[in-house]
N, C-alpha and C positions, 0 to 999 in steps of 0.2 A: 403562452409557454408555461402552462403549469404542471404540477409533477403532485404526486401523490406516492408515499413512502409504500414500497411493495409489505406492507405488513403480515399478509397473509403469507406469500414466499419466504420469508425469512423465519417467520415462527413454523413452516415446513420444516427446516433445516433443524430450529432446535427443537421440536420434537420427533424428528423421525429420522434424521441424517446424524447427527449427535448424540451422543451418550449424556442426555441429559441428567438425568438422575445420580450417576457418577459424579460427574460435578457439583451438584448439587450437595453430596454426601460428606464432600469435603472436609476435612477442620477446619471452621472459622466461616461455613456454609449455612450454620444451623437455622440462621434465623431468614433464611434463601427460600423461595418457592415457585414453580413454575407460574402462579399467580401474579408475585408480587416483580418476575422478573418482567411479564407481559405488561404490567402497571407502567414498569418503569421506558418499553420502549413504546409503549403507548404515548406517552407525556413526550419522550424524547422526538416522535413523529408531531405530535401538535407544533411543539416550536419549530421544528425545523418545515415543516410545511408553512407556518404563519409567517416565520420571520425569515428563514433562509430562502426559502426557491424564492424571492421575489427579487432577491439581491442577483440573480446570477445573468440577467440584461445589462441591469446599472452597472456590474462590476467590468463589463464587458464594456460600454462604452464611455463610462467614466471614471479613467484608472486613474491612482495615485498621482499627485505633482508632490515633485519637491520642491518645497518652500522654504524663505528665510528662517522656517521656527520650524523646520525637519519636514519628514513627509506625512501630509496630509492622503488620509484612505476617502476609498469612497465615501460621499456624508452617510449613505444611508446604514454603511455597516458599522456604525460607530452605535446605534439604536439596538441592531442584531446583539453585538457584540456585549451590550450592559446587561442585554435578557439572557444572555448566554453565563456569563457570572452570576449573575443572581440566581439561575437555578443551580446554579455547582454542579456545572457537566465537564466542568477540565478537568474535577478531580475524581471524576466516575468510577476507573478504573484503577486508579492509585491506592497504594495501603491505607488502611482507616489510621492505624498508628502513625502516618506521615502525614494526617489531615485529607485523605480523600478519602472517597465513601466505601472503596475497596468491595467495588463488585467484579465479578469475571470478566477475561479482559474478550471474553464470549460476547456475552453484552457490550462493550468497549467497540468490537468490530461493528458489528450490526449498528448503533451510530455514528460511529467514523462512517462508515462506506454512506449512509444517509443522510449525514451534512455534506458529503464531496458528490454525490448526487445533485444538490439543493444548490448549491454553489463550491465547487472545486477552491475556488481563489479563496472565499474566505472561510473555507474549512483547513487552509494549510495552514493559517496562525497557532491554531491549538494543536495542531499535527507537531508542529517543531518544539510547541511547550511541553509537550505529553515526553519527548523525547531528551528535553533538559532535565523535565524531572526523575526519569526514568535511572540516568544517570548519575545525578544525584544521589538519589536512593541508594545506588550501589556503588557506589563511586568517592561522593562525597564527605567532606572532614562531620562530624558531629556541628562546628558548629557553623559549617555552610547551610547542612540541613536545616538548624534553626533558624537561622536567618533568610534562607532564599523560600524555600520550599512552602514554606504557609501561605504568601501573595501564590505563589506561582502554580499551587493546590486551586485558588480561588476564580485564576484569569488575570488578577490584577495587575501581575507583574505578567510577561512574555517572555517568550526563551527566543533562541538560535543557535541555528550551530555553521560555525565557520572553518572549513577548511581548503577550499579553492584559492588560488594564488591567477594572477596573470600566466606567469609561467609555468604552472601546475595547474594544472587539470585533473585529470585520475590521477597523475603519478605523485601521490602526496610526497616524495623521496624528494622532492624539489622542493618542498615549504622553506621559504626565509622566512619569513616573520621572525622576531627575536622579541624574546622576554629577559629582560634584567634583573638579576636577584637584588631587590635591597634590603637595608637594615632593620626594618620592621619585619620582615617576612614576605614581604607583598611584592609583587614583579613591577619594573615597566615595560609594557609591549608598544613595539614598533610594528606595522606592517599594515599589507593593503590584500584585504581577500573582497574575491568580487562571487557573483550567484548566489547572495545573500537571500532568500528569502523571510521576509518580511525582519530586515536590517531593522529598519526603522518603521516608525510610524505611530498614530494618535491612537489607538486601539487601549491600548496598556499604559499605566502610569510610569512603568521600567520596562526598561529589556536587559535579557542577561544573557550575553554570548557566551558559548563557548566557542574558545579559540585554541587551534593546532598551531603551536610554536616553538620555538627551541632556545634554549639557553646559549649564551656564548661560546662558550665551549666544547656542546653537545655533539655525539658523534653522526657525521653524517647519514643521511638516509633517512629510513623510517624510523631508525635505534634511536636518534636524538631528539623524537619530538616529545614534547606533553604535552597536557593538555591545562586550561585557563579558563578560570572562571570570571567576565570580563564584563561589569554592568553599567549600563546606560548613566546612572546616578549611582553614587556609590551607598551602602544601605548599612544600616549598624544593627542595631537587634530587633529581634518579632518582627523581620520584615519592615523596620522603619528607612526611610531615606529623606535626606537633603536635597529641595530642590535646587538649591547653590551647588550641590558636591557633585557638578557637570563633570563625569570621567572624559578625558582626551580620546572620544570614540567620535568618527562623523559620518554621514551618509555622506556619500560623495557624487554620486549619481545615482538613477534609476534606468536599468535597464528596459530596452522597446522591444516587446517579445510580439512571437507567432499568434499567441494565446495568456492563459491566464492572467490578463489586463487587472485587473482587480487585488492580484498579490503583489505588491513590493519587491521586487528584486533589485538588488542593492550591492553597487562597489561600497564597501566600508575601510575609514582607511580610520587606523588606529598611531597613536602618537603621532599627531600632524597639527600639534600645537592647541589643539579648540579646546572646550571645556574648560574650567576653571582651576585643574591641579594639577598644574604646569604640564610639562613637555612627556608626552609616553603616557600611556594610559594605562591606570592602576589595575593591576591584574592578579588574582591568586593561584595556585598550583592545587590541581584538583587532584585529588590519589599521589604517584609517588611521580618523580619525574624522570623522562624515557621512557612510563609506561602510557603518552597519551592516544597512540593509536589505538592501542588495546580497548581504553577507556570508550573513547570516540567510536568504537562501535558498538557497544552499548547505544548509545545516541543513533548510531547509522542503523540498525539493525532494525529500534523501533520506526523509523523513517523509514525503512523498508517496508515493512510489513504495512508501516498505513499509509504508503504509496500506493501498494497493491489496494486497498480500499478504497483508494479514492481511482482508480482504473475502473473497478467493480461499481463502484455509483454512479460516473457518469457514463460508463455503459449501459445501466440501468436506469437512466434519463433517456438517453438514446434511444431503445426502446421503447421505452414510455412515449416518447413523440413519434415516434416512427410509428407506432399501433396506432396511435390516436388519428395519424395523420391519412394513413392506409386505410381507415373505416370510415371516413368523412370525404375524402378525395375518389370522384366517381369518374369512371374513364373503360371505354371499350364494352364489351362485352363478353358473357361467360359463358368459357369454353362449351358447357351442355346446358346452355340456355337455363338454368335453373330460377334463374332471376331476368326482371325486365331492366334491359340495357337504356344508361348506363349501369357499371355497375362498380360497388366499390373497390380499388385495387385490391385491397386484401381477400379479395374472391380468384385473383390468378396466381396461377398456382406460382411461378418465379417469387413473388410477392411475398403470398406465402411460405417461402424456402426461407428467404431471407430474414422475414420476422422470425420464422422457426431457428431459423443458426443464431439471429442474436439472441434469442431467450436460451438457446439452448448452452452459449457459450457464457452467457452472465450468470446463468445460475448453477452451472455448474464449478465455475470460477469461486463464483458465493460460497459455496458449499465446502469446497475442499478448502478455502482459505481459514472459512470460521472453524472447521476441522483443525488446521493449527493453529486456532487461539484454545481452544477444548485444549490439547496438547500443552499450550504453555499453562494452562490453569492446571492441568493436572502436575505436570512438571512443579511447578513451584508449593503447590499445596498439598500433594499425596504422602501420608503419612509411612508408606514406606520407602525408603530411600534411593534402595534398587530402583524399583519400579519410577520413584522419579527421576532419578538416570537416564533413564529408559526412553519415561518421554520426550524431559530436553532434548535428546538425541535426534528422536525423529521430529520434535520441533525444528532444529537447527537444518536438520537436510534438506527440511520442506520450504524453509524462509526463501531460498534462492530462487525455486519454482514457481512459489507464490507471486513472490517479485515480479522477475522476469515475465513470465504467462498471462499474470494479470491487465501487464501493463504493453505487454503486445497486445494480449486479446479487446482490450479497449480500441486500439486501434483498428482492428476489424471491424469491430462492431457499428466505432461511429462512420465510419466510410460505409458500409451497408445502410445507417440511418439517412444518409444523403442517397443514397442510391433510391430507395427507398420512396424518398420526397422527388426524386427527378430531379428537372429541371430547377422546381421548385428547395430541391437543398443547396443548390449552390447560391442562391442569395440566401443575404445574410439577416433578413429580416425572418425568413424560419427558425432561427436559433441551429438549425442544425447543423452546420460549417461549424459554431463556436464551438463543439461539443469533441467534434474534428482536431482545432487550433488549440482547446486548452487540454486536451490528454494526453497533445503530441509528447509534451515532454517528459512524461511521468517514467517511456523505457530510455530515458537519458539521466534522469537527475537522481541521487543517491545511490549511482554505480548502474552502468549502464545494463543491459540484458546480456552482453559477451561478457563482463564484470561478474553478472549473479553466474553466467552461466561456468565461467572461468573455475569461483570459487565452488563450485555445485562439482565440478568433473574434479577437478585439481583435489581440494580440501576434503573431500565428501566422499568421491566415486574411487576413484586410483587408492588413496592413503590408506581405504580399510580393504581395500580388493573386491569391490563393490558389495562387501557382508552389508551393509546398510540399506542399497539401493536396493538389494535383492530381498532384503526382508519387505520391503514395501509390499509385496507382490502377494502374501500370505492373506490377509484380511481381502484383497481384488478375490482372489481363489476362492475364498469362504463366498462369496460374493456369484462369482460365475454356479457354483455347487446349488445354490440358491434358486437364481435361474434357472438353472437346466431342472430340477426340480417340480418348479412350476410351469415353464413350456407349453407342458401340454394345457392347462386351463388358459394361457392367450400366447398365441404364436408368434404376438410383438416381442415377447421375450426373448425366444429362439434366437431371431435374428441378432438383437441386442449382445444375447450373450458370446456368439459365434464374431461378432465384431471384437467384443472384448477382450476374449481371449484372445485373437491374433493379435491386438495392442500389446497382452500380455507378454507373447514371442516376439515381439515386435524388441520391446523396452528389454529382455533380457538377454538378445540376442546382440543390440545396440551396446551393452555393459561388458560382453563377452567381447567384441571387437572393441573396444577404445581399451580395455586391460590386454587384450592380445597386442594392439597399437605402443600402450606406454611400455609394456616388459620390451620389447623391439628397438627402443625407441624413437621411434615417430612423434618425440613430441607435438610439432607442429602437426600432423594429421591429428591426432588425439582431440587437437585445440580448434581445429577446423569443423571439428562436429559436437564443439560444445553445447552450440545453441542449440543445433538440432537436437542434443540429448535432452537439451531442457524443456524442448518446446513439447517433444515426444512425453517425457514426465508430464505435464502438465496436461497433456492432451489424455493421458491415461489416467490420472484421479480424478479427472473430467466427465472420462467416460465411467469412471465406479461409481462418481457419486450421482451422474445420470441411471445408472444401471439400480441401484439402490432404491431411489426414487420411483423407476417403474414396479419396482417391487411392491413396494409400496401400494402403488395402484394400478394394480396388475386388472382389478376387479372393477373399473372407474364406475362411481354411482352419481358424480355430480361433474359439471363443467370444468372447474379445477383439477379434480383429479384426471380429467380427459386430459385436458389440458397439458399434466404432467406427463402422462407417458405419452404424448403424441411428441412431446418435446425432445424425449429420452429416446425415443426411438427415431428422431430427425439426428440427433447426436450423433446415434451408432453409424446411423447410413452415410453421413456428409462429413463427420469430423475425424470417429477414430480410425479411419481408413488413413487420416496425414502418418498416427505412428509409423506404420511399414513404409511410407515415403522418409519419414526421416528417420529410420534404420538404414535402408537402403543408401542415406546420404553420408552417414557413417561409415557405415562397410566399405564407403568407397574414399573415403575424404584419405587416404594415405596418396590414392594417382590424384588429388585434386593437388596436394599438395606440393605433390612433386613436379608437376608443370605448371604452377604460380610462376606466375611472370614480375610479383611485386618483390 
């Protein structure tokens, strides 16, 4: 079960799908070049090919115990994990001025998605730290930044973020936890949140929770909570800590899950007497308080987006085994005798469909995703202001799609990788079932796909009268003009394009009926075809940035570039034909609604 980093597909994307040079041009870019970024995911493929893919067996069958002295991780990831510090890959993407090395968070994707390829489980450690510090940055006092932020730059300290309760699940409106103000300034916290990932464990010398809490007298719902900055050991300056100064934090169990054996998930219960300083665990108030939901998606946001990365990688193992295993695996014979039978399944054509949809679905996922990391670099770093408006804008429309899309489309994919293997993927000595068990939860955890898709129609589509969702549609059109264009020098195009524009009617006609639905309102219809709008979205930057890509290599002069448009053009024929199905399931969702039986 070895895997090998697509490096050649991804450096596609930033040269030819991406506006690379834009980026590049940046303030604070100068010393950037398309050279020195290939260096860096070159080096970033060697570790994670040497050190991660070997971890993602072991992680799978020998997951975390919890022990008298907390939880012990897999032995072998504790090796990954010091080579992973020592090169300074947690703080890759982080500002140089806060101690990271402040590259694009362009870059940033492209090894998130290739360490959660390599191993999922122990790619979510730095995933949850990437997101404490993210918050931090923009969130935290001066001197939390000094004090947490340098370890947590390096790996040496770990983050979390906690907000599930027993009784709360999504509807954080339900959080008890309770923070105590005392006379120092410092809280104590009470309370038990469970779906901790990676709570606890041997990886890191700290861990630093954030936790969603509410003061005593805070008003109910969402309005009362804030947010806490809650650490394993409590720390005093440069990142120093007391091994004695045990904060009143405990793992309390480990959850038995479907998949992801290898990451820690953790009921954590906070003031329950442990630790060394006495009763409630010492807790500080991060930003202002009753602003912690705000805060906490900051945290949630980045946890989305490199959710969607880790969807996108081990889809992209997926295939990696599913090819490998369809050109070695010799069975039947071919339909025009072209070869002496047997002969390898990936010579029938079914076979071929399927490796075709999963390449065609992960790299089109790839591609529109790392398209909103370009967005948020441009967003944060483009010197004129407007225009950085502009992008956060369509960065934030695109997070939901990203989300949700990516982390359904993993689930296609790996169910076709077992199809695939046959008989041969339902045992679990292929690796391919785990690939299945550990993606399952990626459209559950950090806000479900009704969740992304909720906030995507509600907050995004209805609130501006879909001016945002319909601007998408401008740069697809520059895109179809393109095509029709060229056509005539290869006919793949044609069809390609004629698929895409109907996606295009597809998606605008879907935004025309859900604002027909809420002016009515049909809220419940509206909310009936959320997913479908979102699945539809995603299935159309799907199809651009396939469409693009045939562009590309409209003229194929090597394997690769065959490669790509045979893939772009499996896209057109098999995928964006779903938009007009989930149009179709919009236009109708007001009678689905109304004869719900729940």
């Amino acid at each position: 079960m070895t895997y090998h980093v697509p490096r050649a597909d991804i450096q596609f994307v930033f040269e030819q799908l991406i506006d690379l040079p834009a980026l590049l041009a940046l303030p604070g870019n100068e010393e950037l070049s398309p050279d020195l970024l290939q260096a860096v995911l070159d080096e970033a493929a060697r570790y994670i090919q040497q050190e991660v893919v070997p971890l993602n067996r072991l992680a799978d069958i020998d997951p975390p115990q919890l022990t008298d002295h907390g939880v012990q991780t897999t032995a072998a990831f504790k090796v990954a994990y010091r080579a992973f510090q020592q090169a300074g890959w947690q703080g890759l993407q982080h500002p140089a001025e806060q101690g990271g090395q402040g590259l694009p968070r362009l870059v940033g994707a492209a090894v998130g998605e290739s360490m959660s390829a390599a191993c999922a489980a122990f790619a979510l450690c730095p995933v949850l730290t990437d997101s404490v510090i993210e918050t931090l940055v923009l969130a935290g006092s001066t001197e939390q930044q000094e004090i947490y932020l340098p370890s947590l730059m390096t790996g040496t300290w770990a983050g979390t973020m906690n907000l599930t309760e027993p009784q709360a699940g999504s509807d954080l409106s339900l959080v008890q936890s309770v923070a105590t103000p005392q006379a120092d300034g410092s809280y104590r916290l009470c309370g038990e949140k469970l779906f901790i990932s990676y709570g606890d464990h041997d990886l890191a010398d700290n861990i630093i929770h954030l936790v969603l809490a509410r003061t005593p007298h805070a008003a109910p719902g969402v309005a009362g909570l804030s947010l806490f900055l809650v650490p394993k050991y409590l720390a005093t300056n440069q990142g120093e800590y007391s091994a004695g100064a045990r904060n009143d934090v405990q793992c309390a169990s480990l959850e038995h899950k479907m998949g992801l054996h290898g990451s820690p998930t953790a009921v954590m219960r906070y003031g329950a007497g442990t630790g060394n300083v006495g009763e409630g665990a010492i807790a500080y108030l991060v930003g202002e308080l009753n602003k912690g939901l705000s805060y906490m998606f900051i945290t949630m946001n980045a946890a989305r987006y490199a959710i969607a990365l880790q969807g996108i990688g081990v889809a992209d193992r997926a295939l990696y085994q599913a090819e490998q295993f369809a050109a070695e695996r010799q069975q039947g014979q071919d339909l025009e005798r072209r070869f002496a039978s047997p002969v390898s399944i990936h010579h029938h054509p079914d076979v071929e469909r399927m490796l075709q949809m999963m390449r065609g679905l992960t790299e089109s996922t790839r591609a529109f995703s790392y398209y909103a990391a370009w967005l948020k670099d441009m967003a944060l770093h483009h010197p004129d202001a407007d225009l950085a408006v502009e992008y956060q804008r369509q960065y934030e429309f695109l997070i939901p799609i990203v989300k949700g899309f990516a982390t359904e489309m993993v689930n296609e994919v790996t169910s076709l990788g077992i199809q695939v293997h046959g008989g041969m993927g339902y045992i679990e000595e292929t690796g391919a079932a785990q690939y299945a068990r550990d993606s399952r939860v990626f459209a559950i955890y950090e806000g479900t796909t009704a969740i992304q898709a909720n906030d995507l129609v509600g907050r995004k589509v209805i609130r501006d009268q879909g001016k945002q969702a319909l601007a998408l549609l401008a740069p697809i059109y520059q895109t179809l003009e393109q095509l029709r264009q060229q056509q005539n020098r290869q006919p793949a195009l044609a069809a390609i394009a004629q698929r895409l524009e109907q996606a295009c009617v597809a998606y605008s006609t879907a935004i025309e009926h859900m604002l027909v639905q809420n002016h009515s309102q049909q809220t419940r219809a509206v909310y009936f075809g959320s997913v479908p709008f979102l699945m539809l979205a995603g299935v159309l930057l799907g199809g651009w940035m396939m469409a693009r890509s045939a562009l590309v290599c409209a003229q194929p002069e090597t394997d690769f570039e065959r490669k790509k448009l045979s893939t772009a053009l499996c896209y057109a024929v098999y995928v964006l034909p779903r938009a007009q199905s989930y149009a179709h399931s919009i236009q109708h969702s007001p009678l689905v609604s109304q004869y719900s039986t729940y």
